[in-house]
DOMI-720070 format. One line per field, with one value per atom (N, C-alpha, C): residue number from 0; residue in one letter; x, y negated, z. Coordinates in steps of 0.2 Angstrom, whole numbers, plus 5000, padded with zeros to 4 digits. Layout:
BEGIN
pos = (NUM  ...)
code = (a  ...)
east = (X  ...)
north = (Y  ...)
up = (Z  ...)
//
This chain:
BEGIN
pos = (0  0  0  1  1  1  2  2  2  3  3  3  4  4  4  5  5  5  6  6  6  7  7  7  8  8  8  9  9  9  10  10  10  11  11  11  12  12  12  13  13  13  14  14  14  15  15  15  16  16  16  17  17  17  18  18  18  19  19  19  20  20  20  21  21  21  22  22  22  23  23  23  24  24  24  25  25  25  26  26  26  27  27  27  28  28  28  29  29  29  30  30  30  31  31  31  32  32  32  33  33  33  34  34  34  35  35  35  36  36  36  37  37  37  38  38  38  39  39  39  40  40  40  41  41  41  42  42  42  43  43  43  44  44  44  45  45  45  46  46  46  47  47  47  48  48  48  49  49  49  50  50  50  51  51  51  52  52  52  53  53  53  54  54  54  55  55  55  56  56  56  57  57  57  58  58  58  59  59  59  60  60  60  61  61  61  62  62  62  63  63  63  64  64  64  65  65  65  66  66  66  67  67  67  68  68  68  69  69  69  70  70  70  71  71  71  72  72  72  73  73  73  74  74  74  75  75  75  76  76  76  77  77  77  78  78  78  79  79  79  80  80  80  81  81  81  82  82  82  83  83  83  84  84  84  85  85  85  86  86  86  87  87  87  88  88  88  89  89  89  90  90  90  91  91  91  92  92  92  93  93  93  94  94  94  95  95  95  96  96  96  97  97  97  98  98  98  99  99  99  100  100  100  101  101  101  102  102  102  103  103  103  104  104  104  105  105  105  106  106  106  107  107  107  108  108  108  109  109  109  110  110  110  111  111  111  112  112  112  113  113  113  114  114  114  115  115  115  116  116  116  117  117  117  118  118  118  119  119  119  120  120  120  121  121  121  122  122  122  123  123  123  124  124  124  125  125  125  126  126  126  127  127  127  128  128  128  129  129  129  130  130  130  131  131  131  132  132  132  133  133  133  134  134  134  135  135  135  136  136  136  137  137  137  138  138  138  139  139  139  140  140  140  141  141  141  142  142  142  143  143  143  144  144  144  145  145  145  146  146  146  147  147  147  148  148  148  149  149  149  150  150  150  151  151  151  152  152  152  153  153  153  154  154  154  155  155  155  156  156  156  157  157  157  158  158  158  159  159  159  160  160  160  161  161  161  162  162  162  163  163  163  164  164  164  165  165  165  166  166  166  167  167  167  168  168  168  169  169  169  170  170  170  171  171  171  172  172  172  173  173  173  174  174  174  175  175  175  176  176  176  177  177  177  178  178  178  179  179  179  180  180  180  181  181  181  182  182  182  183  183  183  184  184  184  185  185  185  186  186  186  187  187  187  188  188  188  189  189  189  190  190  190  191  191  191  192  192  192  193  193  193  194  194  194  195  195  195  196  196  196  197  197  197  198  198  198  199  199  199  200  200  200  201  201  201  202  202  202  203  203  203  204  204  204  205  205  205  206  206  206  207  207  207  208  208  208  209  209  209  210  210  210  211  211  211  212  212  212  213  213  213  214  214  214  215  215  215  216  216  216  217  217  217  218  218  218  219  219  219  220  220  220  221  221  221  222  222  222  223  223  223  224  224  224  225  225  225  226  226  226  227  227  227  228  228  228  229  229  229  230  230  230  231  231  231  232  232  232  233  233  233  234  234  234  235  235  235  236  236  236  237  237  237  238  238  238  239  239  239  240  240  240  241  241  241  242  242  242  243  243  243  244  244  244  245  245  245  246  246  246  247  247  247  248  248  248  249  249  249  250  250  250  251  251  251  252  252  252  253  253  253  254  254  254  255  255  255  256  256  256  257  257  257  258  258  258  259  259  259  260  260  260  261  261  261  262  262  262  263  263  263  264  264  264  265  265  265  266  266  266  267  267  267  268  268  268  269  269  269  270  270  270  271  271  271  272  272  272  273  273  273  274  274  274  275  275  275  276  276  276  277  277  277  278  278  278  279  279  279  280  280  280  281  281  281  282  282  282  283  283  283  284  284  284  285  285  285  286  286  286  287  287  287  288  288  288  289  289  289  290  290  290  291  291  291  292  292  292  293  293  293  294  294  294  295  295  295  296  296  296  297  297  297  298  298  298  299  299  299  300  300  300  301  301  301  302  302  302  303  303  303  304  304  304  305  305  305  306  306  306  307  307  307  308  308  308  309  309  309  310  310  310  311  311  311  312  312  312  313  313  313  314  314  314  315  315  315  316  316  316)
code = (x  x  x  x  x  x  x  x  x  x  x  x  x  x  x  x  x  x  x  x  x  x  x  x  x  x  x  x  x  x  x  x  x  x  x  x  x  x  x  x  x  x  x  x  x  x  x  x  x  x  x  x  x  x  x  x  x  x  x  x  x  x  x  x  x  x  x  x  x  x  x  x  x  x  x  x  x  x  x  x  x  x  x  x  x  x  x  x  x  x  x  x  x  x  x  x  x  x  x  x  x  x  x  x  x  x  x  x  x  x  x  x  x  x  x  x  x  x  x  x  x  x  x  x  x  x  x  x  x  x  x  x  x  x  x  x  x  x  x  x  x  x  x  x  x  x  x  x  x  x  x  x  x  x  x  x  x  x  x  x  x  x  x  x  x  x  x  x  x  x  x  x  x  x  x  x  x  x  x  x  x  x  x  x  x  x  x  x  x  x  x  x  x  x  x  x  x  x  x  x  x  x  x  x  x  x  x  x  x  x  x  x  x  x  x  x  x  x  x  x  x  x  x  x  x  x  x  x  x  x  x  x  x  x  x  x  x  x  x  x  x  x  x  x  x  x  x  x  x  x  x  x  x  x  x  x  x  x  x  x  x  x  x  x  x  x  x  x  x  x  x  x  x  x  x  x  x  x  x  x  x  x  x  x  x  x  x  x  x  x  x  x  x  x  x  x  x  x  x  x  x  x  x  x  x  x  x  x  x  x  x  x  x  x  x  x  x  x  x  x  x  x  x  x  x  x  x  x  x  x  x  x  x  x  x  x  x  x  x  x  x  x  x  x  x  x  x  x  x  x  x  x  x  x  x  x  x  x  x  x  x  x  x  x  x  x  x  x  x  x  x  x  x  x  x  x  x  x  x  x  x  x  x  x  x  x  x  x  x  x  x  x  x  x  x  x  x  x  x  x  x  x  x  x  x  x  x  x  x  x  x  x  x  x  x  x  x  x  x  x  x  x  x  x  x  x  x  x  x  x  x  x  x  x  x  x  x  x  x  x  x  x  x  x  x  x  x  x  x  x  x  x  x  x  x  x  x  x  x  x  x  x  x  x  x  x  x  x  x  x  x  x  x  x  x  x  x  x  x  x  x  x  x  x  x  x  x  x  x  x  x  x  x  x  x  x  x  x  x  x  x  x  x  x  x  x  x  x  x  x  x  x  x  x  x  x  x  x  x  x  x  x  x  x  x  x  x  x  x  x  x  x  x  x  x  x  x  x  x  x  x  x  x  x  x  x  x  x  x  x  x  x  x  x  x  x  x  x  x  x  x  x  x  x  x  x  x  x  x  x  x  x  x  x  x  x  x  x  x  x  x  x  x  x  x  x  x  x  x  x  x  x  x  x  x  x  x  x  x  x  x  x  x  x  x  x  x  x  x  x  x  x  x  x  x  x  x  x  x  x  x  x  x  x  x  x  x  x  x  x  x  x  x  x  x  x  x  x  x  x  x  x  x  x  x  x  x  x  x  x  x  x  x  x  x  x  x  x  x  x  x  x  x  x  x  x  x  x  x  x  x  x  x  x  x  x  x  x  x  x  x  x  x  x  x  x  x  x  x  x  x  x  x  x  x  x  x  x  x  x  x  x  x  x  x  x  x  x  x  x  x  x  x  x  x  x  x  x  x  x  x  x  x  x  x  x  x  x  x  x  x  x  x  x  x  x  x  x  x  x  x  x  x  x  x  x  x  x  x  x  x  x  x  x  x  x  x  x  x  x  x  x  x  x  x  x  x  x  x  x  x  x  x  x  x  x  x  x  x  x  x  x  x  x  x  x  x  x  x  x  x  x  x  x  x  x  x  x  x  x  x  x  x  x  x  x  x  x  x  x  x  x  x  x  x  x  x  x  x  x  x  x  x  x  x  x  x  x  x  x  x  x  x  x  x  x  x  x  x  x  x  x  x  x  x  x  x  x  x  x  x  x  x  x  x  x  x  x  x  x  x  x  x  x  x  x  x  x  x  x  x  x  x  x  x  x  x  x  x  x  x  x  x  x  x  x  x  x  x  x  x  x  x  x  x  x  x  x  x  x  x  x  x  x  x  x  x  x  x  x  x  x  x  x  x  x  x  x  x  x  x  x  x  x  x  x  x  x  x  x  x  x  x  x  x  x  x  x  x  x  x  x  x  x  x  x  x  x  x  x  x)
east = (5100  5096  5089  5086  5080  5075  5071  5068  5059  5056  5050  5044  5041  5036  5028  5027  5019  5015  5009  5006  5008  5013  5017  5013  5005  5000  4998  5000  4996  4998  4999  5000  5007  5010  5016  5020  5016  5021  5024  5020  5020  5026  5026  5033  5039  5039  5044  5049  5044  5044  5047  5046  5046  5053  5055  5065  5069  5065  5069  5073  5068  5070  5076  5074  5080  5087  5084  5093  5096  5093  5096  5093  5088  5086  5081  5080  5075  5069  5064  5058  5050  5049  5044  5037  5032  5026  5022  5019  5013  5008  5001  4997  4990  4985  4980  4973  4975  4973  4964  4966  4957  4959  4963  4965  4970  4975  4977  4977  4980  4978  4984  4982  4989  4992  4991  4993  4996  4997  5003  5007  5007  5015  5019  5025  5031  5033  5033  5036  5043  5045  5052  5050  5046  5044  5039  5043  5039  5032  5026  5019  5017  5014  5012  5003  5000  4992  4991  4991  4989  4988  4986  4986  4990  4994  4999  4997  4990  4988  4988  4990  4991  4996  4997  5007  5010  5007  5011  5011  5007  5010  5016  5015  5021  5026  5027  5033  5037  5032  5034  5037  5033  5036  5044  5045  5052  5056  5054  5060  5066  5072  5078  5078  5073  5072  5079  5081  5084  5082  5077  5074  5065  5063  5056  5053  5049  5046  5038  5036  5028  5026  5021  5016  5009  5009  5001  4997  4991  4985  4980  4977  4969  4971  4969  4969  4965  4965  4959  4954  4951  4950  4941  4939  4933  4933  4939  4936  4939  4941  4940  4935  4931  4925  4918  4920  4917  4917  4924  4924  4931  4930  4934  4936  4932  4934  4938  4936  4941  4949  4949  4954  4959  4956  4960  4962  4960  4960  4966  4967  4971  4979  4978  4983  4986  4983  4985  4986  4985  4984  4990  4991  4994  5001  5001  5007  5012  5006  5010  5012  5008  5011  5017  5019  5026  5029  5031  5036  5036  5033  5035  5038  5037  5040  5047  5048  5055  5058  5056  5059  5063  5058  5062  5067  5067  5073  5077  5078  5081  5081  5077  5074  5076  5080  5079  5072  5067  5062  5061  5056  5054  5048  5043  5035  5036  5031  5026  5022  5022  5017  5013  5010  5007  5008  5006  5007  5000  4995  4991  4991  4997  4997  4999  5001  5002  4995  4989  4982  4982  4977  4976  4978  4982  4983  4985  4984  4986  4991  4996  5003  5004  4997  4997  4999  5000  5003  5009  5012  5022  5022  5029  5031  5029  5027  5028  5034  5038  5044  5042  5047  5045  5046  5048  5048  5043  5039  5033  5027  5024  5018  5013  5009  5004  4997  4995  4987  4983  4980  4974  4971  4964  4958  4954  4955  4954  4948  4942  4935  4934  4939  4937  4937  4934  4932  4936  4941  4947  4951  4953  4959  4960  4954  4955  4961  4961  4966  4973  4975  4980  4983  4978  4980  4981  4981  4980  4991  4990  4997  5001  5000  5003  5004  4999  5000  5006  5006  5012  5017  5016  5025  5029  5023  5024  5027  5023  5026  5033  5033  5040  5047  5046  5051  5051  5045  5046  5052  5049  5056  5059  5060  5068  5071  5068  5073  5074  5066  5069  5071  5071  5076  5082  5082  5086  5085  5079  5074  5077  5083  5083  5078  5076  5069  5067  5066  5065  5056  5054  5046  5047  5042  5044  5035  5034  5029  5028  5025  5023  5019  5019  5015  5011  5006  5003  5005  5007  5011  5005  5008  5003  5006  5002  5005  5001  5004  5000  4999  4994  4993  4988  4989  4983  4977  4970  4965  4960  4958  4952  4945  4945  4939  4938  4945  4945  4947  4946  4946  4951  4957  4963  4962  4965  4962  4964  4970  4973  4969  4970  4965  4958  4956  4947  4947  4951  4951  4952  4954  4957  4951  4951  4943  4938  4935  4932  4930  4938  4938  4937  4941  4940  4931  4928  4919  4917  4920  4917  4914  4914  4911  4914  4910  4914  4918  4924  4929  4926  4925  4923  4929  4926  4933  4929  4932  4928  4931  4926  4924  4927  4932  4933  4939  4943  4947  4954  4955  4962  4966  4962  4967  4974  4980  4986  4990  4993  4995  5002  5005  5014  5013  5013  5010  5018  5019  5027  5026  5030  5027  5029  5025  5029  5035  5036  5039  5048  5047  5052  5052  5046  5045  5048  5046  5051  5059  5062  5068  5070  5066  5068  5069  5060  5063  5065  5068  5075  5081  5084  5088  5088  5082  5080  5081  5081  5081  5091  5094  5100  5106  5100  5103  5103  5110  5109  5110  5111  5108  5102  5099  5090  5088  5091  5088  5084  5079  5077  5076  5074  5072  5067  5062  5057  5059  5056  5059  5052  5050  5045  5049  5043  5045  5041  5043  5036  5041  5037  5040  5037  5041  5038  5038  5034  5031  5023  5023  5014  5010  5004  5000  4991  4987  4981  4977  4972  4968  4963  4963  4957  4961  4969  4974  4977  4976  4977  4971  4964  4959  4960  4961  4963  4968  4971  4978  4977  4969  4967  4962  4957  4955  4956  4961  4963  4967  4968  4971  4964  4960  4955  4950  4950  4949  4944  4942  4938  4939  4939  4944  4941  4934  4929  4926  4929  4925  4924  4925  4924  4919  4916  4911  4913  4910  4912  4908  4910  4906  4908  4904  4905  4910  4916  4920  4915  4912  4909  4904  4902  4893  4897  4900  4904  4905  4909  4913  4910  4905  4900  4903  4901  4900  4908  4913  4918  4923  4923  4930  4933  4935  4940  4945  4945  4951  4956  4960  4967  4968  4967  4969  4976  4981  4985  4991  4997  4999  5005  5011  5018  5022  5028  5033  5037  5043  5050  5056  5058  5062  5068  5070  5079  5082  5077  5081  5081  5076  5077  5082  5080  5091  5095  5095  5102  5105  5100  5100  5100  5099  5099  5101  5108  5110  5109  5108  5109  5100  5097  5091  5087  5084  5079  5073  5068  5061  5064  5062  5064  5058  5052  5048  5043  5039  5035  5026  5023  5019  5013  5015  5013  5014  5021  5022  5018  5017  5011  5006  5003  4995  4994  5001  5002  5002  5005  5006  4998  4995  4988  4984  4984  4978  4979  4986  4989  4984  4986  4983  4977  4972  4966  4963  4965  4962  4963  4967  4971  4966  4965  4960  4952)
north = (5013  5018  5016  5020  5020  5023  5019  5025  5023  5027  5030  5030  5026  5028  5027  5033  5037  5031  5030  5026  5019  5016  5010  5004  5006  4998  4999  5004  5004  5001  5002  4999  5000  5007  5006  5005  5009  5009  5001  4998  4992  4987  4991  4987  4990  4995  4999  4997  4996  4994  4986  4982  4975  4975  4980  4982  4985  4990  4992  4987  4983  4977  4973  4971  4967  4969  4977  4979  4979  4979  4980  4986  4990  4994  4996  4998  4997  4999  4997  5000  5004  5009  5009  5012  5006  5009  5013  5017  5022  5021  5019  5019  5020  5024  5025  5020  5015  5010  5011  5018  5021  5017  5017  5013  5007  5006  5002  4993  4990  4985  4982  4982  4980  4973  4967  4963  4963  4970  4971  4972  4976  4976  4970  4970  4967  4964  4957  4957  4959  4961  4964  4973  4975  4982  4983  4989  4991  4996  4991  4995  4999  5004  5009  5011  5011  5013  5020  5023  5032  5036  5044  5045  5051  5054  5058  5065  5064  5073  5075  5069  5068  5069  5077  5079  5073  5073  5069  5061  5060  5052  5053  5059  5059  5059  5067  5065  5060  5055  5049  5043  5044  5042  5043  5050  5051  5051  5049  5050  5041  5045  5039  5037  5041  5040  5045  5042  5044  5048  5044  5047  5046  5049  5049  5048  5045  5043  5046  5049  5052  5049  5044  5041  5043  5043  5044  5049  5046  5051  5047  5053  5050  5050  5045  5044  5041  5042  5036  5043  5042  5046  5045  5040  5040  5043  5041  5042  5052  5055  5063  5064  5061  5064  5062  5056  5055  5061  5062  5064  5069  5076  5081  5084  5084  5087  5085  5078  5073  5072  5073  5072  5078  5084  5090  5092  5089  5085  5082  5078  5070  5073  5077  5078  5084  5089  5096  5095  5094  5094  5089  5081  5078  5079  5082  5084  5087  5094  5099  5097  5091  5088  5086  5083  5079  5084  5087  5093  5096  5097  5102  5100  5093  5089  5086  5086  5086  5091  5096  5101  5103  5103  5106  5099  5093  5088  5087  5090  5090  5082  5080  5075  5074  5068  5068  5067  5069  5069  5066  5062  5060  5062  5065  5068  5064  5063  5058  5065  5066  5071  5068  5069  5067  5069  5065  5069  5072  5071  5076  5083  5085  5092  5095  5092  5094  5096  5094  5095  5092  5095  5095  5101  5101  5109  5108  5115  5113  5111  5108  5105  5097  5095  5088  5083  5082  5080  5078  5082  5082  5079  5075  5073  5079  5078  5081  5083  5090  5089  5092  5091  5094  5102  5106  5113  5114  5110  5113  5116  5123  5124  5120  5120  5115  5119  5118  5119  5118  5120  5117  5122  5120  5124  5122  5129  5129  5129  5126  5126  5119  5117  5110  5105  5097  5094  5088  5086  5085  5087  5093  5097  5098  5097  5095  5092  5087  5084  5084  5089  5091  5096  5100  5108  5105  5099  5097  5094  5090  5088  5092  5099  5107  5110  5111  5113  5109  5103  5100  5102  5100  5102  5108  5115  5123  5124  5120  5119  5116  5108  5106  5114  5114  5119  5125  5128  5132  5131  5127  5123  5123  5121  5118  5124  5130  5137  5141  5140  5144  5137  5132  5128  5123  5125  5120  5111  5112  5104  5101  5094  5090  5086  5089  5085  5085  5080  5079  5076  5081  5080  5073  5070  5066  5064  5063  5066  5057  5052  5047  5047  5043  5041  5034  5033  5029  5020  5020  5013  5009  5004  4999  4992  4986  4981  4977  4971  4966  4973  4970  4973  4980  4982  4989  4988  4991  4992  4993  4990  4995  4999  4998  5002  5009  5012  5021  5024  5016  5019  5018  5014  5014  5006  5010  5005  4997  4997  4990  4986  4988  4984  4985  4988  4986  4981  4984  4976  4970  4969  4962  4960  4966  4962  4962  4965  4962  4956  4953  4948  4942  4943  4939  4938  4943  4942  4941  4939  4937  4942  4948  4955  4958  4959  4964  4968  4970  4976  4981  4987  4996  4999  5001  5007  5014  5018  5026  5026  5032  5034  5029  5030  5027  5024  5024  5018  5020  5027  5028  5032  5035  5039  5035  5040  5036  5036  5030  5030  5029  5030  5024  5021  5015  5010  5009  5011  5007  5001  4997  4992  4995  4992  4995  4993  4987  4986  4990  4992  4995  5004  5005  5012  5012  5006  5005  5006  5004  5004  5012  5013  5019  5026  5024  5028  5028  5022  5020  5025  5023  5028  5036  5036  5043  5044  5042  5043  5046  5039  5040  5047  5048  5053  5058  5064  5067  5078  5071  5078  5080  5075  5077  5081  5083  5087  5094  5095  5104  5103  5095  5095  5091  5094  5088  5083  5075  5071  5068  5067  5062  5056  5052  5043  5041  5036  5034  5029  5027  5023  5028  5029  5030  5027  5021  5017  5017  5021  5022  5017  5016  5010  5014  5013  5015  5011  5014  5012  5004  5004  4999  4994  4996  4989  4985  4990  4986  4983  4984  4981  4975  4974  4970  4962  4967  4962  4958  4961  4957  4953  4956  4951  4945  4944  4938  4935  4938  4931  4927  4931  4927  4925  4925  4920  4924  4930  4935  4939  4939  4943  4948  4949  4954  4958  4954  4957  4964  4965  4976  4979  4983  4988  4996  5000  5006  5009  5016  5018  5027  5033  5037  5040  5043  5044  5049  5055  5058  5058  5052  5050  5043  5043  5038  5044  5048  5052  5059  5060  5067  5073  5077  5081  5086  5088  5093  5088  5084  5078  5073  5079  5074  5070  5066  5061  5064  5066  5068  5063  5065  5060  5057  5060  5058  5059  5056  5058  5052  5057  5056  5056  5054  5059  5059  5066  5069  5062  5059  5054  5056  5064  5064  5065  5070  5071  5063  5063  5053  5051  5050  5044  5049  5054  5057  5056  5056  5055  5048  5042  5037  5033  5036  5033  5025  5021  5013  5011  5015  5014  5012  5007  5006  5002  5000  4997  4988  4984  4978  4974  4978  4975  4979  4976  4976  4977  4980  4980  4974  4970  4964  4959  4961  4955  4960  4968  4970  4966  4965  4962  4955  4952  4944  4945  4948  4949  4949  4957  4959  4953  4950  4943  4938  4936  4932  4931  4937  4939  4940  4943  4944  4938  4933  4925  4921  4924  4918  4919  4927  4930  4926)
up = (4938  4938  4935  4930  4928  4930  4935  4942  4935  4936  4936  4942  4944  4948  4946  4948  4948  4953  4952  4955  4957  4953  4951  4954  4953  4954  4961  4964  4970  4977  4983  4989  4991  4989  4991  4986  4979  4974  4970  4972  4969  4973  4980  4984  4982  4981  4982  4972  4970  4961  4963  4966  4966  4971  4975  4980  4974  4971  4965  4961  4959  4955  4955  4963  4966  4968  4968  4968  4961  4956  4950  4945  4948  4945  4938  4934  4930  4931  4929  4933  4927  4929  4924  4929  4930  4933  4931  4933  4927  4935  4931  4934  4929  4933  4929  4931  4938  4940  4944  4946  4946  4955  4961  4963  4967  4962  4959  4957  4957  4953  4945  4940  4935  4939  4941  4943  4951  4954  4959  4956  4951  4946  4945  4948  4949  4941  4939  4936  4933  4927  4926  4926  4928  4929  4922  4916  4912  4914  4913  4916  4908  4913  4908  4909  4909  4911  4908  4914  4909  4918  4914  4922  4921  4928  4929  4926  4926  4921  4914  4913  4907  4904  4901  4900  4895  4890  4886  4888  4892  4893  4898  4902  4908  4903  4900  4894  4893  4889  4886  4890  4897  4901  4907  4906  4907  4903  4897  4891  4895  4893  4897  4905  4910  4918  4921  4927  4930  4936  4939  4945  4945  4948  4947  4955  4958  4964  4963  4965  4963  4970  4967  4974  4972  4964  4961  4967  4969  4973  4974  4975  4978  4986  4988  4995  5000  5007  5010  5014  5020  5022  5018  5016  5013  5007  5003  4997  4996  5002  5001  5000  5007  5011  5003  4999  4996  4988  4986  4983  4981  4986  4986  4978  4976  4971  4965  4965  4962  4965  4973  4977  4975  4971  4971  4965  4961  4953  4953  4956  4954  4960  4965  4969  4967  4965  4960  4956  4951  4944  4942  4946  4943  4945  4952  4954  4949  4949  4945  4939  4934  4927  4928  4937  4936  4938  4941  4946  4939  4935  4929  4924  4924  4919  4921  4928  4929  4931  4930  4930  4926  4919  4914  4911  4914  4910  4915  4922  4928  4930  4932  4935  4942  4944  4952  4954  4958  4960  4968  4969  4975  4977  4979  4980  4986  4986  4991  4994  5001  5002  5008  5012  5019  5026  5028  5036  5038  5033  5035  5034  5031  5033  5040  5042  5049  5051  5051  5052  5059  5061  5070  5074  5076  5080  5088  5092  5096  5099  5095  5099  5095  5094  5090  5093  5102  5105  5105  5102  5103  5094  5096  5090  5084  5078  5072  5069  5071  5065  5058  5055  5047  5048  5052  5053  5058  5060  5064  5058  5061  5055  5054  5047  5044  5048  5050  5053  5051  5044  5041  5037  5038  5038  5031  5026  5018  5017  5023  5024  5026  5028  5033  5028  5027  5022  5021  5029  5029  5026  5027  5025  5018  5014  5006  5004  5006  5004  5007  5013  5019  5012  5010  5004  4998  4996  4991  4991  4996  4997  4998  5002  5002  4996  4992  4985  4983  4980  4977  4980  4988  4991  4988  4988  4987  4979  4975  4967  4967  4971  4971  4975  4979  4981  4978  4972  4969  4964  4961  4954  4957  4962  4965  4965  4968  4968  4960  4957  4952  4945  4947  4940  4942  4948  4952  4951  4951  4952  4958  4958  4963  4966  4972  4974  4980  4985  4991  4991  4995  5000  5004  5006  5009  5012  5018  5023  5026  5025  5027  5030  5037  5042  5043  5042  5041  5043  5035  5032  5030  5032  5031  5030  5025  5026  5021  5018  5012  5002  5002  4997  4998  5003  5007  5006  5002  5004  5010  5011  5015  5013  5007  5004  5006  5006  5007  5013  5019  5026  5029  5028  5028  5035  5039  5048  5046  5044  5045  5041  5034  5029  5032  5034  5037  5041  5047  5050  5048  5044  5039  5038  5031  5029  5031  5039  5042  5044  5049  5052  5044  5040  5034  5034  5033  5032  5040  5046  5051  5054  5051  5056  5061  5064  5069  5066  5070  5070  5069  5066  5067  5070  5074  5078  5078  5077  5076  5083  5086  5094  5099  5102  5108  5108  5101  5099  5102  5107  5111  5107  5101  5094  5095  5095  5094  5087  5084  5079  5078  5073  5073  5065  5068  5059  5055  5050  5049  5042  5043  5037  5031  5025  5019  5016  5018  5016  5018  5024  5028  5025  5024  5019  5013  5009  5002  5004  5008  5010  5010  5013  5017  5011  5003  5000  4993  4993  4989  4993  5000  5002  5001  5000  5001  4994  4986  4981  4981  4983  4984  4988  4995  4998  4995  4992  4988  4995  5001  5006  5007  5006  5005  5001  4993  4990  4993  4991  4994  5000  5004  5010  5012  5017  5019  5023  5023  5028  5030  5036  5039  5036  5036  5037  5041  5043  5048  5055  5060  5065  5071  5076  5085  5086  5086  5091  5090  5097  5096  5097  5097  5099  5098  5102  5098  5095  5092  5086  5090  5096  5098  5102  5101  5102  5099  5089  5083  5083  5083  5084  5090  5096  5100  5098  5094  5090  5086  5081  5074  5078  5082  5083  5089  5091  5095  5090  5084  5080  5074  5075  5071  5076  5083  5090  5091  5090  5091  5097  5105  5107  5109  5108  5110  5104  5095  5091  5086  5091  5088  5090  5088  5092  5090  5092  5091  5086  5084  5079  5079  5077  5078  5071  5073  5066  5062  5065  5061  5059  5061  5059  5052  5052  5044  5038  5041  5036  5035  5038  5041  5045  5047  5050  5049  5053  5049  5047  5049  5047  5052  5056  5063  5063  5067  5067  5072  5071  5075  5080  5085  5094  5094  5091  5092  5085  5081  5077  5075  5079  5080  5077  5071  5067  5073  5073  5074  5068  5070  5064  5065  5068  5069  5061  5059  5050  5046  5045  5041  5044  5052  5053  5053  5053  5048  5041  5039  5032  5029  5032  5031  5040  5042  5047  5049  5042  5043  5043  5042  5041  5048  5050  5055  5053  5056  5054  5055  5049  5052  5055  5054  5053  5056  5062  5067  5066  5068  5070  5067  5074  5074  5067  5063  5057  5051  5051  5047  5048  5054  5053  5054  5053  5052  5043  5042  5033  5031  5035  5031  5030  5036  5039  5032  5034  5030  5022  5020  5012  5013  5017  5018  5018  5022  5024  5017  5015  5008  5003  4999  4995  4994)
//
């Protein structure tokens, strides 16, 4: 297969480029590298530098593809907050370039959406299925980027009914691992590169938000299989892990391995990100459609070996 992946230099696309590989796959990166880096590109994978808005590079870049993985976005809860407009630019606009470009050459399709559409509602509590409603607010400064990743999905499913576009949504739960950022706010890389600069941990308010971390590398598996299953077409699928844990006993975990057992202090989330930009208390996937759809599929990889990975690389750098 000659898979295409959108945002090829970045944190997951760069893994998921580097499994392809090794199964035998061809691989062509397209990255426009704004955050990215050219030197996570997997050797053996042809890199391309352009950006997804860009029709003619997409073109040029599906000519001979089999299947396309679209990861390209702006992401990070900082860089919304810092730069929405941009966020809606890069998530809409680059979307629609590809959904339409695979459209019209009948492309197998992969969209990367979020679990931020789910938003915060009142049943945020209970596992997230992918049939539960999106609850998000076209005023709120968060939800910019929640409608931004709703728009692609609503285009992808357009196509899919009226071109018969084979293509799976696919709803990731906060994945993490080596090669991750902390720049745009992203928890586990902040911890790293704190404990690496000897600072205190930042935890926003009271540290008991619940999360489920899945490693990447268990994500790139996950959406290779997913390229594969051709039940998935015309379907959304959560990814992600149930195993909760909260935000200030990822914190606890980072710092007892950098002999720090006490080093975090608190901070307020909306006094970082401003006013209008909550943090979700709690935020579960429903995972019965993925193990159907990928019955042999489970996490090989924990928790604890993400933030041995992150350390690892963070301390090495």
């Amino acid at each position: 297969m000659r898979l295409v992946i959108t945002g090829g230099a970045g944190f997951v696309g760069a893994r998921v480029a580097r499994l392809a590989l090794e199964r035998g796959h061809d691989v062509v990166a397209l990255d426009d590298l704004s955050t990215g880096r050219a030197d996570a590109v997997p050797a053996g994978a042809t890199w391309v530098e352009g950006d997804v808005r860009d029709a003619a590079c997409v073109e040029t870049v599906l000519e001979g593809a089999d299947a396309v993985l679209h990861l390209a976005a702006a992401v990070g809860p900082r860089l919304v907050a810092e730069d929405p407009a941009g966020t809606w630019s890069r998530n809409v606009e680059g979307t629609a370039t590809v959904v339409r470009a695979c459209a019209a050459r009948g492309r197998r399709l992969l969209l990367a959406s979020s679990s931020e559409v789910y938003g915060v509602g009142p049943d945020a509590d209970a596992p997230l299925s992918e049939d539960d409603p999106c609850r998000i607010d076209a005023a709120g400064r968060r939800d910019v980027y929640a409608i931004s990743k709703l728009a692609g999905e609503a285009l992808a499913f357009a196509e899919h009914r009226a071109r018969w576009l084979p293509m799976t949504v696919v709803r990731p739960f906060n994945l993490v691992g080596p090669g991750q950022g902390g720049r745009y706010g992203m928890v586990l890389a902040r911890f790293a590169e704190a404990a690496r600069a000897g600072r205190d941990l930042e935890v926003y308010g009271d540290g008991l938000q619940r999360r489920c971390f899945l490693h990447v590398d268990d994500a790139a598996d996950a959406l290779l299989g997913l390229l594969d299953a051709s039940a998935s077409e015309g379907r959304i699928v959560n990814l992600g892990s149930d195993e909760e844990v909260t935000v200030l006993d990822v914190a606890r975990r980072v710092a007892a391995r950098v002999g720090r057992p006490r080093g975090w202090r608190h901070l307020d989330f909306e006094r970082v990100h401003g006013e209008g930009f909550p943090d979700p208390r709690r935020r579960r996937p429903a995972l019965d459609r993925l193990r159907s759809l990928l019955p042999t599929w489970r996490p090989s990889r924990t928790l604890d070996d993400a933030i041995d990975d992150v350390l690892a690389e963070s301390l090495a750098s």
